[in-house]
Rosetta silent file (secondary structure, phi, psi, omega in degrees, C-alpha in Angstrom):
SEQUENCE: XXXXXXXXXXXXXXXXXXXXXXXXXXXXXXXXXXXXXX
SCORE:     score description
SCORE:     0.000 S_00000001
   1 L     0.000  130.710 -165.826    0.000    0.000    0.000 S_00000001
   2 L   -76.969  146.175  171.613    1.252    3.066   -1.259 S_00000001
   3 H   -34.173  -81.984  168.291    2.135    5.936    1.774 S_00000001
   4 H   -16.872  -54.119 -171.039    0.129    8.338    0.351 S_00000001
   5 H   -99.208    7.033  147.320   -2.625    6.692   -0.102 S_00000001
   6 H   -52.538  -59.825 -152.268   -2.857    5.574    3.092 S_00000001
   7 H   -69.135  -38.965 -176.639   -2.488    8.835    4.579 S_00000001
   8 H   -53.780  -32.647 -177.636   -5.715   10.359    2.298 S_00000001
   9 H   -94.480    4.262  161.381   -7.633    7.590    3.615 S_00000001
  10 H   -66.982  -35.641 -159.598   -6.824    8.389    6.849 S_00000001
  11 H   -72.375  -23.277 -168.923   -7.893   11.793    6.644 S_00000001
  12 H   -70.316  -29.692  164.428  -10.974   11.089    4.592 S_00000001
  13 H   -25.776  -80.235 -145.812  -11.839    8.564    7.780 S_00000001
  14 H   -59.759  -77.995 -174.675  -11.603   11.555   10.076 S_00000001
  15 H   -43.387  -31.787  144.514  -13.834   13.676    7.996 S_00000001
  16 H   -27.971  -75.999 -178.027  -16.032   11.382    7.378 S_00000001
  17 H   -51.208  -57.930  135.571  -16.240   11.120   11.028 S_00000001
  18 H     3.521  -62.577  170.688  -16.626   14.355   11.527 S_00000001
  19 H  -106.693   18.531  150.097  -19.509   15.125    9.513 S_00000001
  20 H   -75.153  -63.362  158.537  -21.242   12.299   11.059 S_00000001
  21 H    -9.947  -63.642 -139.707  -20.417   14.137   14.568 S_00000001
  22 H   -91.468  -20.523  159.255  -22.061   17.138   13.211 S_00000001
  23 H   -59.496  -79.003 -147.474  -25.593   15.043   11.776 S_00000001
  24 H   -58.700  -53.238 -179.268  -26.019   13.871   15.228 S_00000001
  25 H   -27.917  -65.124 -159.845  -24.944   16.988   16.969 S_00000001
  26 H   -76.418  -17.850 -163.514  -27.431   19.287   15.085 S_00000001
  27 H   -93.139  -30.807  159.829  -30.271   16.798   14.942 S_00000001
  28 H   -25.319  -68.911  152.495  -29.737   16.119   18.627 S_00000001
  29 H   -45.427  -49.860  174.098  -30.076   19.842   19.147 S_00000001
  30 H   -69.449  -43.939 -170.945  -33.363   20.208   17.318 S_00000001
  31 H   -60.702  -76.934  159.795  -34.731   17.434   19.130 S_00000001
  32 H   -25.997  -43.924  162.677  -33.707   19.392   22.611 S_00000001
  33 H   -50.544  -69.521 -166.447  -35.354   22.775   20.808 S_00000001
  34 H   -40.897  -60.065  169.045  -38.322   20.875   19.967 S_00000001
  35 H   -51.514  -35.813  163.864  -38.723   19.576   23.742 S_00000001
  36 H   -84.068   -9.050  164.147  -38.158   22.943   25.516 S_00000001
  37 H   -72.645  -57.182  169.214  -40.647   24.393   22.583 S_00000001
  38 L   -25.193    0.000    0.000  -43.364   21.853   23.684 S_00000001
C-alpha cells in the first residue's frame, strides 16, 4: 500500500467522522429545541 494513499484515507476517515459528529450533533439539538418548545 502506497504511503500516500494511506495517509488520504486516513484523513478522509476523520472527515467522514466528523460530519457524522455534526448530523447527530445538530439533529440532537433540534430534538432538545423541539422539547423545551413543547
Amino acid at each position: 500500500m502506497d504511503i500516500k494513499e494511506w495517509y488520504y484515507g486516513q484523513h478522509r476517515e476523520k472527515q467522514h467522522t466528523e460530519n457524522l459528529t455534526k448530523i447527530v450533533a445538530s439533529k440532537f439539538q433540534t430534538k432538545l429545541e423541539h422539547q423545551y418548545a413543547a
